[in-house]
N, C-alpha and C positions, 0 to 999 in steps of 0.2 A: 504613275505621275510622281514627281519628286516636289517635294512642299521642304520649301527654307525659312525659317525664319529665328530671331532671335533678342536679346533682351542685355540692355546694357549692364555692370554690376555697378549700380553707383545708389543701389537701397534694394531693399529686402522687397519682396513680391505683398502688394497687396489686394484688398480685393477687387477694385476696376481689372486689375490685372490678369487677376482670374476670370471673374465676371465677361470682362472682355476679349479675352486672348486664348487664356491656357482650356478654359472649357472648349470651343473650338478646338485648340490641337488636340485634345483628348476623342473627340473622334476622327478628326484625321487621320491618327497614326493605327486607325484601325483600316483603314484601307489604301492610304497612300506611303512611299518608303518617305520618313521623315527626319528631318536634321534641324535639333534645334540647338541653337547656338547661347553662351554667355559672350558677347562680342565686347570685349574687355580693350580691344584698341579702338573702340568705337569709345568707350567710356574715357578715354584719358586725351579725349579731345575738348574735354570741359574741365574746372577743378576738379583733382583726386587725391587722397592722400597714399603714399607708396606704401606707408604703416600700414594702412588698413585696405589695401586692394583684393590682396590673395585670403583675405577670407571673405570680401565681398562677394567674391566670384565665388568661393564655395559656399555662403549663403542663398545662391540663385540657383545654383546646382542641386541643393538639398529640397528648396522650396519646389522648383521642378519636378522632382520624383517623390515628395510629399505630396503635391498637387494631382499625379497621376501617371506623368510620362512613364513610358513604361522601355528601359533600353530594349528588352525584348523585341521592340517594334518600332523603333526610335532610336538614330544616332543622338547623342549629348555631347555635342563639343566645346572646347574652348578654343576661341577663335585665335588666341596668341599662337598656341601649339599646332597648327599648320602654317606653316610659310608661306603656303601655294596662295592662302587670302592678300598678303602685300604683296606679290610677285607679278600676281595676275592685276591686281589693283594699279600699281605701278602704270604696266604696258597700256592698260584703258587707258588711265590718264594721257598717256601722248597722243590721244586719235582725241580725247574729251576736248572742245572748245570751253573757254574759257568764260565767256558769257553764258553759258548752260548752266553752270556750278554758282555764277553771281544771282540767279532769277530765282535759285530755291529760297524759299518763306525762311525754310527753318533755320538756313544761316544767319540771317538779319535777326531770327528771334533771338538763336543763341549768342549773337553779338548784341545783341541789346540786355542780354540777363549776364554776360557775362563781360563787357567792355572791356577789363584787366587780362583778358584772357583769351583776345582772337589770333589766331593762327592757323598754320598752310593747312595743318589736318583737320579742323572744322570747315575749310572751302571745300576740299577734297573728300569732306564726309561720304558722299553719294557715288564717287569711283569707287572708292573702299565696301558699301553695299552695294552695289553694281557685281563687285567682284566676289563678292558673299555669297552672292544669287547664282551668278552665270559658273559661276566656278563649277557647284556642280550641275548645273545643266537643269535646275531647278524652274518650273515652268507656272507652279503659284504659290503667291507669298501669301499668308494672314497679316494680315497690317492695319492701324488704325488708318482713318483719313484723311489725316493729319503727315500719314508718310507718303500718299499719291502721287504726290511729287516725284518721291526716289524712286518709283517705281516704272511710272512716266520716261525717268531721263535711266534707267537702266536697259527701259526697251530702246533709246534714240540710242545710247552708247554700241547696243548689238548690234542695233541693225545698222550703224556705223562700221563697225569691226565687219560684218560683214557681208557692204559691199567693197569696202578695201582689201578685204583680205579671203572670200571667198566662205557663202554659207558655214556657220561655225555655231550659232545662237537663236535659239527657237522665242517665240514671244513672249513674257513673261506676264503670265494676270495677277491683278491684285483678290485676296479672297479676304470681304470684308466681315463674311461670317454674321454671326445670328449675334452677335454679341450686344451688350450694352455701353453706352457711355457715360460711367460714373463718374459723379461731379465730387469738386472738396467739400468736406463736410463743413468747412468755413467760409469756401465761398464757392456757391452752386455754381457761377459763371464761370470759373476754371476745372479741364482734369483734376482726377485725383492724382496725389503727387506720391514718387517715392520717396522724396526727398522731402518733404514739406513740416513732417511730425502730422500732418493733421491723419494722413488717410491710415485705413483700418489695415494693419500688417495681416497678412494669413497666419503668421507665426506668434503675433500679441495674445497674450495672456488674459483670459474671461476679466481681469476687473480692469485692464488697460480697452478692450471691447467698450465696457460698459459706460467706462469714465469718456471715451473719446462722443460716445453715440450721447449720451446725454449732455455734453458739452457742442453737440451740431448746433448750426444753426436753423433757424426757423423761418416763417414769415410769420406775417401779420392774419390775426385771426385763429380760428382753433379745428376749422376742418381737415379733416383727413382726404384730401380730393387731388387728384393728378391733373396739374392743370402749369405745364412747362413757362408758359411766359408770366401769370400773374403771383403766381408760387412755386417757384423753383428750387427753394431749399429745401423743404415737406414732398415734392414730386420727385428729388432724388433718391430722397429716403423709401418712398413705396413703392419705388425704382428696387433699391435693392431688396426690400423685404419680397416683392414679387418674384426678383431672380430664386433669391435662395428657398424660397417654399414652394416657387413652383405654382405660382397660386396667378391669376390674368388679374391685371391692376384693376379692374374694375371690382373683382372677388375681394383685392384688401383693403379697397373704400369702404365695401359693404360693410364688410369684418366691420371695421372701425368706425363707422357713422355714429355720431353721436358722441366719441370718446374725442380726448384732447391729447393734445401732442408728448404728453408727460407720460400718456400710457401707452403712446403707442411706441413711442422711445422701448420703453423696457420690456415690449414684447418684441421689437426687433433688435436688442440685445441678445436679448434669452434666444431667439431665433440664430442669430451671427454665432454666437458661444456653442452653441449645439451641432451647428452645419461646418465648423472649423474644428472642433473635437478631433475629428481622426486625423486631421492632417497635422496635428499637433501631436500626435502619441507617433505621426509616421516620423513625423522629420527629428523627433525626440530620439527615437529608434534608431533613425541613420548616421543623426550626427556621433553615436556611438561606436561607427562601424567605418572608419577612413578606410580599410584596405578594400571594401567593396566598393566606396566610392571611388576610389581610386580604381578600380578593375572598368568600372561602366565607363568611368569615363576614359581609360587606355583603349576599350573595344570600339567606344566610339568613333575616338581621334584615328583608331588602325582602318577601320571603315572607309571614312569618310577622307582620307586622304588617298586609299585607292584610287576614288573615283577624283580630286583635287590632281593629282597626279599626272592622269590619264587626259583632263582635259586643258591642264597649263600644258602638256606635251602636243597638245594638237594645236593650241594659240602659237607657240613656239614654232612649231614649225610652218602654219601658217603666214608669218611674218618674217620664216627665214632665216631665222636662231640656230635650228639645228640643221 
């Protein structure tokens, strides 16, 4: 089975992102071929600065193989550096109807966050992941729920392509995985954001850790209790102390019955600080080492346009090209 997926560069990986994504891929790529992408023309559909792109992208790159990816078992691409992704994005678009691309949520979201800044490659977002996917023939995606949509209109675009153009595209599942959904540590009713300053980078430094977590927000009262609609800032927090120890939310109620939020703050610091240790001494390590990063990611991109290659050559001809 081939598994696609990938991550804009427009902020450093933090932990929902882990929590929720990159755990999942880490066993994936233990039994599926997998290609995880920095989709860096996906990011320059919203504000980006040109100054600061090309180390953003190697910021996600690094956090990636500090995280766990392993290229051994895993393509790492960068989505700029094959063509075959706009090429094939391109041809979708002329069979994609135009009211398909107008019904997605997340256009309307990113046009309401970002008014100064709507344009053809934010409508066209989801031909562009359409063509992410099918390109290589990639048959499940890990994706929030929040991405359904794309995943939804990537299976209407195939099974578009082909009945016009003859069986080409197998059906694409969404794998929503065992993950969690971490909220801002300022306001529980939104994701954690990359962009926001609030959420906890994987790459922040123990007293950036400590200062972020004890600056969360709370609610009302001093239990330690999981309880999503009436306490929802305290429920995310034992949200994450559960992921990262490992421990059933019910086990760090116990833990913590009777104590107040002051204390439980700085044992899920000291907890955060301890479980991010080595991915901080890894990506310390890597970011010393550009010519290796540079090698994983040349194997990747040489890989994975094989197969990018192989099936813009069958669309093509398909439709009469060649």
């Amino acid at each position: 089975m081939i598994i696609f997926s990938g991550t804009r560069p427009t902020g450093r990986l933090h932990i929902g992102n882990y929590l929720g994504a990159i755990k999942n891929w880490l066993e994936l790529q233990q039994k599926h071929d997998c290609i995880f992408a920095i989709v860096d023309l996906h990011g320059i559909t919203t504000p980006f600065n040109p100054k600061t792109i090309k180390q953003d992208i190697l910021n996600v790159v690094l956090d990636y193989l500090a995280a766990g990816l392993d290229p051994k078992k895993s393509k790492i691409i960068i989505q700029s550096h094959i063509p075959e992704h706009v090429e094939l994005a391109w041809i979708l678009s002329t069979i994609t109807p135009l009211s398909w691309l107008q019904r997605i949520p997340t256009f309307k979201e990113k046009v309401a966050l970002h008014p100064e800044y709507v344009n053809v490659g934010l409508l066209c977002y989801p031909v562009l992941m359409a063509a992410d996917i099918l390109l290589y023939k990639a048959t499940l995606v890990p994706i929030g729920e929040d991405q359904l949509p794309h995943v939804e209109i990537t299976n209407e675009i195939a099974r578009r392509f082909n009945k016009m153009f003859g069986e080409t595209f197998q059906k694409v599942k969404p794998y929503l995985g065992k993950g969690a959904r971490i909220m801002s540590l300022q306001n529980p009713k939104q994701k954690m954001s990359k962009t926001g300053g609030e959420g906890i980078l994987l790459s922040d430094p123990p007293s950036v850790i400590k200062r972020k977590i004890k600056k969360a927000v709370t609610d009302s009262g001093k239990e330690i209790i999981y309880e999503e609609k009436t306490k929802p800032a305290i429920s995310n927090l034992i949200l994450i102390y559960s992921l990262f120890s490992n421990m059933p939310i019910k086990e760090v109620e116990k833990k913590f019955k009777g104590k107040g939020y002051e204390e439980f703050k700085e044992n899920l610091s000291k907890l955060i600080i301890s479980a991010l240790a080595p991915f901080r001494e890894k990506r310390k390590k890597l970011k010393k080492e550009p010519t290796k990063i540079k090698e994983i990611l040349g194997k990747g991109e040489k890989e994975a346009r094989i197969i990018a290659q192989k099936t813009l050559l069958e669309v093509k001809k398909k439709i009469g090209l060649t």
